[in-house]
N, C-alpha and C positions, 0 to 999 in steps of 0.2 A: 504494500500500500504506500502511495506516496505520501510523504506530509505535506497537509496547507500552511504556505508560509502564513507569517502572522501580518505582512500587508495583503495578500489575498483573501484572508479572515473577513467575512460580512461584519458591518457594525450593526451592534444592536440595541434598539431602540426599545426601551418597555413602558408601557402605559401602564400605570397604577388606577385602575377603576374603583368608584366609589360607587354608593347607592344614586340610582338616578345621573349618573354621568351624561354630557353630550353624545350622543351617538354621532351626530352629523361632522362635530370637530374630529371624533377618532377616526371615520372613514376618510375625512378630509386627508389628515396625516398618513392612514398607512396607505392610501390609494397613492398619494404623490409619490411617497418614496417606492410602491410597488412598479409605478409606471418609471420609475427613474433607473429601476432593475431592469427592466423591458430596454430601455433607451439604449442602456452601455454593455447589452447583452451579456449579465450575469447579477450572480444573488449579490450585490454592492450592499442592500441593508438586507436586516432581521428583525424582526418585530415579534415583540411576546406581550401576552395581557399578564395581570395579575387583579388577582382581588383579595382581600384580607383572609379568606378563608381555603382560597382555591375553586369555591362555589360557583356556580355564575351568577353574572350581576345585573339586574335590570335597570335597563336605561331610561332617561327623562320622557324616552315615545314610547313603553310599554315594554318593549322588546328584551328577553333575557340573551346575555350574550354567556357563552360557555370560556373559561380564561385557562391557560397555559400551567400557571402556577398560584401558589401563594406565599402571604409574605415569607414565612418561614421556608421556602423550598428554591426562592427566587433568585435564579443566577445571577451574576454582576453583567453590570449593560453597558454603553456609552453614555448613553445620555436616559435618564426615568424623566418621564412624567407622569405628574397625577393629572385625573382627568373628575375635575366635577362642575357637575350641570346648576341643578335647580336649587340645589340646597349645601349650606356649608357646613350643617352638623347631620352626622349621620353615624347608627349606633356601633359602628367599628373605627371611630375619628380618632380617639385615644391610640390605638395599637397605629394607624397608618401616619397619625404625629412622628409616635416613636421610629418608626421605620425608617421616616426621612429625615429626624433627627439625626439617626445613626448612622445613611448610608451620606448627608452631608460632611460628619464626622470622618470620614474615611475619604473627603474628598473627591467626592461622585457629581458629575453632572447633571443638574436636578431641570427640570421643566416644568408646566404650569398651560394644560388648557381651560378655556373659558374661565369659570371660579376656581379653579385650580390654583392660581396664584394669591388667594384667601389663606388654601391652607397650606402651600409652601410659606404666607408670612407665619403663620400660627407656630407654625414648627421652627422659627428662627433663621431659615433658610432664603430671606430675602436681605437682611440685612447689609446693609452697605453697598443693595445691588439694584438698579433701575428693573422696573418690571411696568406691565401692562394689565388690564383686567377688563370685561366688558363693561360698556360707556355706563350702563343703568348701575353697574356696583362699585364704582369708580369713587363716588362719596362718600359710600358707609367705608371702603373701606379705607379710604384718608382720614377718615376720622378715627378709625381705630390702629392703623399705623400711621400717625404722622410722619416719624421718619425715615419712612420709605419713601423713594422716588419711585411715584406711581403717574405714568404718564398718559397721554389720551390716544396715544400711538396703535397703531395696531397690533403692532409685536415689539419685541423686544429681545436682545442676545446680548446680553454683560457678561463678561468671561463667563463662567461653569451655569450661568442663568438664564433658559429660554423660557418666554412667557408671549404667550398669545393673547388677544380679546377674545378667542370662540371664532364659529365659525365658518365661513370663508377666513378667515387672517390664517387657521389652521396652515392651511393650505400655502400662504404665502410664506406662513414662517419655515416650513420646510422646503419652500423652493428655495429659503437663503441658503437654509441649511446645505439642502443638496449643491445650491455655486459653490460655496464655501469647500464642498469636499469632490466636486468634480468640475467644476467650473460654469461659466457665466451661458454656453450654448447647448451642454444640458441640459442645464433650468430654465431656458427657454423653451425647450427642445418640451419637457415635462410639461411645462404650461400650455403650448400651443395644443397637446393632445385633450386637453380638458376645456379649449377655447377661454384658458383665462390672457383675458386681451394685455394687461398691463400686471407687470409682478412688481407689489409694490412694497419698498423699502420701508424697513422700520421706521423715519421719518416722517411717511404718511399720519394722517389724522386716524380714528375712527371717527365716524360721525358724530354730531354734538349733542345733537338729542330724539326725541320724537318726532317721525316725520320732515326731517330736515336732510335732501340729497342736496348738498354742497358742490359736489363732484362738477356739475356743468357751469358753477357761478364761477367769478373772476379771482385772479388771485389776491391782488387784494381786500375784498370782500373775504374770503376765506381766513384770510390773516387777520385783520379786524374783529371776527367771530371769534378766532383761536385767543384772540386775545384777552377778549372779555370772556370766554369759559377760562381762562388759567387767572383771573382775577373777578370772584365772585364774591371773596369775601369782603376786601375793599375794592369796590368797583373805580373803575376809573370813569373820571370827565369824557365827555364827548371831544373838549380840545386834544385832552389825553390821547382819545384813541386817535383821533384824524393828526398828531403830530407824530404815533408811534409806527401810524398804516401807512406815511409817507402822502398825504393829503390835508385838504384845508377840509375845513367842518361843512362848507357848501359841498363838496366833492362828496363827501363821505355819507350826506344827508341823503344828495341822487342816488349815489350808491346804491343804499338801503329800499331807499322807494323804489327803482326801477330795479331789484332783483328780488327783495322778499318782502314787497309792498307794506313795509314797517318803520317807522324811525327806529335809529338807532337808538336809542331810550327806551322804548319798550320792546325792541330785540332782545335789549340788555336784561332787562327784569323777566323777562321772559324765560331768558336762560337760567336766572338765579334763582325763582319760583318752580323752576323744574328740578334744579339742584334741592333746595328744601325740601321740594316735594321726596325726594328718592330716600334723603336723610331721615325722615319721618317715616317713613317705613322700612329703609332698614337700619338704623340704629335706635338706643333707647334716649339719645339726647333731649331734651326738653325742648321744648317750644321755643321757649325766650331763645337758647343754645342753637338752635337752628334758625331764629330771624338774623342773630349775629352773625352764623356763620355762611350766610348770603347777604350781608352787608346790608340788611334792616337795625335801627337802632331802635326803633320801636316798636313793639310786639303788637298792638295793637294795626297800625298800618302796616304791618307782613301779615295778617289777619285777612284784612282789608283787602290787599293784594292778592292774596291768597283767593279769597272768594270770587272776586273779580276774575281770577285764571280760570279755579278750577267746579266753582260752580256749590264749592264744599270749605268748610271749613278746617283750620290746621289737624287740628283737635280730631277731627273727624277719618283720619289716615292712619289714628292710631291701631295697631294690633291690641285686645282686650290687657294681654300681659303687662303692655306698655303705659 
């Protein structure tokens, strides 16, 4: 028998699945990297699931998935990710902490799809290191690791730390992956088979909130946006922003009108009424704590505002526990 050298070795890639995981981010991932096998005609990756028990795990659309291993049985990989969907606490979180506690200990390359990057913070494994999370959990969880760099990116890769928003980004974060370790018309080569038209850099935004596709508006416009979602707690002036978008306040006024038929004033509150909104339902901060922390000084006018959006009052988004 011959031996496989250890550069001919597949790398392997393992998904740590939780109760209720994405299923659409995992197909995402292992289809990319299966079509990138396909591409360079040979097994280039390896992919194993796990689940806490070895059991299978059902996913956030019903579907149970059958998995490879469990923790305790679970080979060493290149790169793990955990993968969770719908919920951040689920009744095996304690053992799958520990896991990745350990296997960061050992210096292991850790990953993070959709909510997944929740419980890579939980378990200590984001510190010091830029990560991503989808747009709607982006608050709660700034508010409970503030100091983490949690960006509105799509994906992200800080040395040993991949972290996605879910999915389609799935998908883009492994066509990096895949340039990275075969190069840039590979990952083209990968993409064009699944018609994804534009592979987009960790740079890229996620979108900013409900029902807002950004993608066709201009780029200043886009910038201007970005600018007031990364300042919601102290908002800035409207001089502010039309000096920081590289425009006068008349420019930035048309702007507004002729692309999301809104001033920019109530763009703005717009965005930060949505931020509260997210905060109120996923964290237990307090009312007052969430008008401050969208840059209301007064509880009663974030109230105000609040009804005015959403038809409801703050109070009234509370989960019973809360």
């Amino acid at each position: 028998m011959t031996d496989t050298s250890v550069e001919d070795a597949p790398r392997t890639i393992a998904f740590l699945l939780v109760h209720r995981f994405p299923m659409f981010s995992l197909a995402s991932a292992v289809d990319t990297m299966r079509t990138a096998n396909h591409t360079v005609g040979r097994q280039f990756y390896r992919w194993i699931t796990i689940s806490f028990d070895g059991q299978p795990v059902m996913a956030s659309n019903g579907m149970k998935l059958n998995v490879d291993y469990s923790l305790e049985t679970v080979p060493s990989s290149d790169i793990a990710f955990v993968c969770a969907g719908t919920a951040i606490d689920f009744p095996e979180k304690a053992a799958v902490i520990s896991a990745l506690r350990r296997w960061g200990r050992r210096g292991s390359s850790l990953g993070a799809l959709t909510l997944g990057s929740h419980v890579l913070a939980e378990a200590g494994q984001l510190e010091g290191h830029r990560c991503t999370i989808h747009w709607e959990n982006r608050a709660g969880f700034q508010e409970k690791f503030p100091d983490i760099e949690c960006t509105g990116n799509v994906y992200e890769i800080d040395r040993k730390r991949y972290t996605s928003a879910g999915g389609t980004t799935s998908m883009d974060l492994f066509l990096e992956i895949i340039r990275r370790d075969l190069g840039t018309v590979i990952a083209n080569e990968v993409a064009g088979q699944f018609q994804h038209e534009r592979v987009r850099s960790p740079s890229d935004r996620q979108r900013v909130g409900p029902g807002r596709d950004l993608a066709s508006k201009s780029v200043a416009l886009r910038r201007v946006i970005e600018l007031m979602a990364d300042n919601l707690e102290k908002p800035l002036s409207v001089v502010q922003l039309a000096k920081e978008g590289g425009l006068s306040v008349r420019q930035l006024e048309r702007l507004f009108s002729s692309q999301v038929s809104m001033t920019p004033g109530r763009y703005y509150i717009t965005l930060r009424l949505e931020r509260a909104r997210a905060l109120l339902r996923q964290t237990p901060l307090s009312i007052f704590s969430v008008a401050l922390a969208t840059g209301f000084a007064s509880q009663s006018y974030f109230a105000q505002s609040y009804r005015l959006q959403f038809g409801c009052l703050p109070s009234s988004e509370r989960r019973p526990e809360q």
